[in-house]
N, C-alpha and C positions, 0 to 999 in steps of 0.2 A: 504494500500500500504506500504511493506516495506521500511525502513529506513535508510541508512547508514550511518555513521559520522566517521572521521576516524582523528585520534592527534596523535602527537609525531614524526613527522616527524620534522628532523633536520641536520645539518650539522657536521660531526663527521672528527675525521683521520682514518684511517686504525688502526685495533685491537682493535679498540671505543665500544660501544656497543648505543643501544636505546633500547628503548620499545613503542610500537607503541600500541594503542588503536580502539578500534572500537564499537562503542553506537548501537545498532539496536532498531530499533522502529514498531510499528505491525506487530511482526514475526509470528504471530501464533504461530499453535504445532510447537515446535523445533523435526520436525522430517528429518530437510534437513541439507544441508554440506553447515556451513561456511569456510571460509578461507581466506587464503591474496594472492595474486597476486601482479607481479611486471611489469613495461615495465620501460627498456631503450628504451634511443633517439634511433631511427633505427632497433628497434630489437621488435618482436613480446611480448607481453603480455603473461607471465608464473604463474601459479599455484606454491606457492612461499610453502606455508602449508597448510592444509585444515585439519578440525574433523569435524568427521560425529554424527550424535544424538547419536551413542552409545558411544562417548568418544574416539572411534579410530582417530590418526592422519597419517599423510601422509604429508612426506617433498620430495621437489624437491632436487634431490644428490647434488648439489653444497650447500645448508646450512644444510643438515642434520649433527646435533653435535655442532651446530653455531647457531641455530634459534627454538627456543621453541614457540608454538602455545598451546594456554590454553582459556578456556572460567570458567566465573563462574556458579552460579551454578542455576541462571536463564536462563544462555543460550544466552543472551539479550547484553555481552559483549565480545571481543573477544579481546586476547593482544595477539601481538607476540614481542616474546623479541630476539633480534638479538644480538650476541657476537661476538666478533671475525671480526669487519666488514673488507672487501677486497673494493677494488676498483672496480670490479663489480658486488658488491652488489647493485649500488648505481641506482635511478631510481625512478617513480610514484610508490606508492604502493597502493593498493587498498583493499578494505574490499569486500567481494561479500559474497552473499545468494545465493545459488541452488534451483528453483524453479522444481526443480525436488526430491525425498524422495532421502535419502542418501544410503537406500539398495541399490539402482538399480546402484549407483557409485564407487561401489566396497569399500575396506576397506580402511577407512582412507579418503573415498571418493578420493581414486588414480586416477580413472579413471574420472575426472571432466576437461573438458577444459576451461569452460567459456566462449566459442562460442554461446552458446547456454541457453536459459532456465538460465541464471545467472541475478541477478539485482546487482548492483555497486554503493558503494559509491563514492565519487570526489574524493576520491585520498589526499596522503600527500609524501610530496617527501623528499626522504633521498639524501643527497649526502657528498660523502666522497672522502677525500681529503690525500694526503702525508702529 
């Protein structure tokens, strides 16, 4: 059973930056799309970055130039580095595995909602401040 562990979430100001972590544990073949996910209070759960087993990534438009998604080169760890934070960046953020191959998610794994066929770590919560 997959693993999720997710660190670095903290308390920043606006234009701060973090770097967020993510440990997996019996992932198997790294042939599926991880990525980070976020939910505000009152607002649905988004597909924040994702890279799929070929190395392609895929950012949601509000942090693309802002938020870099990187794995090493086990596969087995996942950072996203945030720069630039705004005030509604701020929220749960979560680590997720696609239990589904990352071909069939298009490139970058764009096409992933996490409705579905997704496992999820707890979550580490970023919140930023003036």
């Amino acid at each position: 059973q997959v693993q999720l562990m997710e660190s670095g979430g903290d308390s920043v100001q606006t234009g701060g930056s973090l770097r967020l972590s993510c440990a997996a544990t019996n992932l198997g073949t790294p042939k599926y799309c991880m990525g980070w996910f976020r939910q505000a209070p009152g607002k649905e759960r988004e597909r924040v970055a994702s890279i799929a087993a070929d190395g392609a990534t895929d950012y949601h438009g509000s942090v693309r130039g802002r938020f870099t998604v990187s794995q090493d080169n086990t596969k087995t760890k996942l950072d996203l580095q945030l720069n630039n934070l705004r005030l509604d960046d701020a929220g749960m953020y979560y680590c997720a595995v696609s239990r589904l191959p990352s071909i069939i998610l298009g490139r970058g794994c764009r096409n992933w909602s996490g409705r579905e066929h997704t496992t999820w770590g707890q979550g580490t919560q970023v919140t930023i401040s003036t």
